[in-house]
C-alpha positions in Angstrom: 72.5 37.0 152.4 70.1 36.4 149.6 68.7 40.0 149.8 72.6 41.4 150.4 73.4 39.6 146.5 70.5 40.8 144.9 70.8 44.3 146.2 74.8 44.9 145.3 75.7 41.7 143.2 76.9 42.8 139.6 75.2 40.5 136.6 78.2 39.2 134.7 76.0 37.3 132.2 77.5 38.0 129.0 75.5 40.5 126.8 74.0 38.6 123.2 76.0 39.0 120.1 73.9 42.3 118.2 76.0 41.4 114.9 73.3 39.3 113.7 73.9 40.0 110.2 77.0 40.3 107.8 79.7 42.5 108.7 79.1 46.2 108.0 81.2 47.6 104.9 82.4 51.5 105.2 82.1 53.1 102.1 84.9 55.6 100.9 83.3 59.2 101.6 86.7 61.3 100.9 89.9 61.0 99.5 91.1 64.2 101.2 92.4 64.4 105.1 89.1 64.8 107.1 90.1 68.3 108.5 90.7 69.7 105.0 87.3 68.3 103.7 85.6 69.9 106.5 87.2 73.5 106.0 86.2 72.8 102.3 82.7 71.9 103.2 82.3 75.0 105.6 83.8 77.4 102.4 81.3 75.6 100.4 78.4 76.7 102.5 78.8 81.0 101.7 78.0 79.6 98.1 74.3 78.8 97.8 74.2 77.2 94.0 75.8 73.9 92.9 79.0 73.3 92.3 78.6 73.3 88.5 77.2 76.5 89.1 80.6 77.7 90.2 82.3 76.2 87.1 80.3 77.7 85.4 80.6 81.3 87.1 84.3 80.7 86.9 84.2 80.0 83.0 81.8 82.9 82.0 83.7 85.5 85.1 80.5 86.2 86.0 80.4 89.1 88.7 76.9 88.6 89.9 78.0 84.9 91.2 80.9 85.7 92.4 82.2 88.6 95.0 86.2 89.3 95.8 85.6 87.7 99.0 84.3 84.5 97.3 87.2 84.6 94.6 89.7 84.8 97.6 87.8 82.4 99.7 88.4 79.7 96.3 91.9 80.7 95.9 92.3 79.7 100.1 91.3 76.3 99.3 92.9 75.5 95.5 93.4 71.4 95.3 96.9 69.8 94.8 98.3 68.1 92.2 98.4 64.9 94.7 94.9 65.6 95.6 93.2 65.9 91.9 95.3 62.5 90.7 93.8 60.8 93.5 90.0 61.9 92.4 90.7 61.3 89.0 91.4 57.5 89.5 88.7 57.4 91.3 86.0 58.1 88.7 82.8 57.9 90.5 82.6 61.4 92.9 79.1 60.9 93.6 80.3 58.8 96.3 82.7 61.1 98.0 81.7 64.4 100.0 81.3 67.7 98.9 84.9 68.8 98.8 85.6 65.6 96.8 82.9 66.6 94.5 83.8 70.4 94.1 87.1 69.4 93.4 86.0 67.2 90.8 84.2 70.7 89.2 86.6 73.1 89.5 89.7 70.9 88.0 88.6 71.3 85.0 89.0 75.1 85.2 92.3 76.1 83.3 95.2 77.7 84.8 92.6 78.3 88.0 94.8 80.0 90.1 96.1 82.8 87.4 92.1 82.8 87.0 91.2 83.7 90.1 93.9 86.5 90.6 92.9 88.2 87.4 89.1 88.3 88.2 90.2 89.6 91.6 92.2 92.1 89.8 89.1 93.0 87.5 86.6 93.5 90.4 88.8 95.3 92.3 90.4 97.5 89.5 88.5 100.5 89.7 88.2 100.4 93.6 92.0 100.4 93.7 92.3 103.2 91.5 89.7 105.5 92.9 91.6 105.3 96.2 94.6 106.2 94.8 94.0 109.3 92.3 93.2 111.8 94.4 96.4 111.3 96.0 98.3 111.1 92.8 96.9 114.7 91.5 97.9 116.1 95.2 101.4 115.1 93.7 100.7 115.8 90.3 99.5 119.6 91.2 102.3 119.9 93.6 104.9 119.0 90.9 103.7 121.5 88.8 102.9 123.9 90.6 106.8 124.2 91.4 108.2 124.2 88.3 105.8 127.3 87.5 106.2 129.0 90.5 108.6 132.3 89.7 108.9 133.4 93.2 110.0 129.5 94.2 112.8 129.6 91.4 114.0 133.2 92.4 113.8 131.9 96.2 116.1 128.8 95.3 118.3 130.9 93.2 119.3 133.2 95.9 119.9 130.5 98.8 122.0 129.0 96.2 123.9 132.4 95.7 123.7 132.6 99.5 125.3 129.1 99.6 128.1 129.6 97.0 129.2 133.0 98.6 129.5 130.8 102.1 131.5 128.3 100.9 133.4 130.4 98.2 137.3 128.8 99.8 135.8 125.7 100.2 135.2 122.3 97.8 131.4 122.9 98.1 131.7 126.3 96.4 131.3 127.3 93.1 127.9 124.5 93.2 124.8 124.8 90.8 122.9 123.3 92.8 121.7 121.5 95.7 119.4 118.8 97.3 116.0 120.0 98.8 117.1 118.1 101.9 120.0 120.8 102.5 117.2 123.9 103.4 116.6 122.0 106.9 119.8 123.0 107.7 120.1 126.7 107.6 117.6 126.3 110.7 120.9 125.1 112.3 123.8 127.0 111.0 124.0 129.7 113.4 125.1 133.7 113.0 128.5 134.5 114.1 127.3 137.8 115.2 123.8 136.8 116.0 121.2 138.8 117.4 117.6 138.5 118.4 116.7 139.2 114.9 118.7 137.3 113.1 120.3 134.2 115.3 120.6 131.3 112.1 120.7 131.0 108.6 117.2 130.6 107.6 116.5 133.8 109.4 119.0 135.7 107.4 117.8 134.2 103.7 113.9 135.6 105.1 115.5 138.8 105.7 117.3 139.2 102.3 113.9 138.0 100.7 112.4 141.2 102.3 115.1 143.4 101.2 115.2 142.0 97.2 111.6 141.6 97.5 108.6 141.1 99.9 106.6 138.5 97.8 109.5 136.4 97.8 108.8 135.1 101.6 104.8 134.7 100.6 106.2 132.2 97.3 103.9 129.6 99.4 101.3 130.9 97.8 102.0 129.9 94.6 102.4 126.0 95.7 98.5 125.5 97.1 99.0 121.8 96.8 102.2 121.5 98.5 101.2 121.2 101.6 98.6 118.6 101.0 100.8 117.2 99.1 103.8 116.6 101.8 101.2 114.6 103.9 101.2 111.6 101.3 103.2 108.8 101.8 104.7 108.6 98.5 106.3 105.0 99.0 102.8 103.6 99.6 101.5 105.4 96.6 104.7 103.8 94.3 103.4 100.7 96.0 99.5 100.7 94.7 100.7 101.9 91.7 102.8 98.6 91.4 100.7 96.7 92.1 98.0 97.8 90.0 100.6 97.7 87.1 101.8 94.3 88.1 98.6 93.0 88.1 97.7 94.3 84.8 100.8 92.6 83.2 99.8 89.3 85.1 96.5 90.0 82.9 97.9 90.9 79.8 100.0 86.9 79.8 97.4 85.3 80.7 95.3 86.4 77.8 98.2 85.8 75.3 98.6 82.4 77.1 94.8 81.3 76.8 94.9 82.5 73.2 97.9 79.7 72.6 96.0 76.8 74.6 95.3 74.1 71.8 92.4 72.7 73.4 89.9 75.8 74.5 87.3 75.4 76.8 84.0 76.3 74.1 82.3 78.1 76.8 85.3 79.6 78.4 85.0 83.8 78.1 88.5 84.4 80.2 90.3 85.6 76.7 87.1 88.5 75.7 86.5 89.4 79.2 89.9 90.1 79.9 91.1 91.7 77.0 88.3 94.0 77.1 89.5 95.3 80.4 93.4 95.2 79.4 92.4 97.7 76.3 89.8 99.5 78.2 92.7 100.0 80.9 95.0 101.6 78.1 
């Protein structure tokens, strides 16, 4: 029996007391929620100076310190209102952890959101534009190229005359013009007495080209752009160019804005650095 309790029996002595001294006292190591401190911290880590360092990079819009990607990875994780009153009452931030402390930095940054979109905008500025004019002079030489072309005006003239005589006893005669979107449909309108050679519409305008003149069915050649030109999405291009004048008026109040602040940062360069690049821009 002896050797049967000392080979299964369980020891239920209780274990000593390892609190030996005085309680242990937590100290405070954020006032943000623990999951947003640690996103914070690992945004924190792409930067490899201090966080006075990014102050200061944000004061002076220093491009060497700070990419777009950086600027958009700050503007991710902007502190609250609830947030910065909560570290302000606290005074001390050497206590707290690093998002704690970079908040503490950064606060002081004026208007830091409008900040951060305008240097975006700066840094990105002549990327954006670069990508958007060659498409804008496909369209530009198109345009003109149009309203110079002789044989394109002769070639709308008669389709128009074509057109009129149609529709002579009908509301749509007598018409000075129409919309481009109309020439799709002579490829539908189909010959009463049709034939192999002339079975629609479109067919019979070619064939009174080549009767008033043969260069009017080659007028393509005076619109070398055209083409090129029909392959641009011209609502995306509106859109860039939107956005790069939005931006640019997003600039252009923040400037006047900084200008009226009563209390200026000394070191601050947002107002020379900016306006330099809204009258470069004009």
């Amino acid at each position: 029996m002896d050797d049967l309790v000392s080979t299964f029996g369980v020891d239920t002595t209780p274990a000593p007391s390892q609190a030996t001294g005085p309680p242990f006292k937590s100290n405070v190591t954020t006032l943000l929620d623990i999951t947003r401190a640690n996103n914070i911290a690992i945004m924190l880590s792409r930067f490899k100076n201090d966080y006075s360092m990014i102050r200061s990079a944000l004061l002076d819009l220093d491009d060497s310190r700070l990419s777009v990607d950086d600027l958009r990875a700050i503007n991710r994780h902007l502190p609250t209102s609830e947030e910065l009153a909560r570290i302000k009452e606290f005074g001390d931030t050497a206590k707290l952890s690093k998002a704690d402390r970079y908040f503490s930095e950064i606060m002081t940054v004026p208007r830091l959101p409008q900040r951060l979109d305008c240097m975006t905008f700066r840094l990105r500025f002549e990327l954006d534009v670069s990508e958007i004019r060659p498409e804008l002079k496909t369209i530009r030489d198109a345009c003109k190229e149009m309203r110079s072309s002789g044989r394109f005006k002769m070639a709308l003239q008669a389709i128009l005359t074509i057109g009129n005589t149609l529709n002579e006893s009908t509301f749509r005669g007598g018409a000075h013009g129409f919309r481009l979107e109309a020439l799709l449909k002579t490829k539908d309108m189909k010959a009463a007495k049709r034939g192999a050679e002339c079975p629609t519409l479109l067919h019979y305008i070619a064939r009174v080209f080549l009767r008033a003149d043969p260069k009017l069915t080659l007028f393509m050649e005076e619109l070398p752009s055209v083409e090129a030109a029909a392959r641009v999405s011209f609502q995306a291009v509106t859109q860039s160019v939107q956005s790069v004048v939005t931006s640019h008026a997003k600039v252009r109040e923040e400037v006047l804005f900084a200008k009226r602040r009563l209390d200026p940062l000394p070191n601050d360069q947002f107002v020379k650095v900016m306006e330099f690049l809204s009258v470069w821009m004009h």
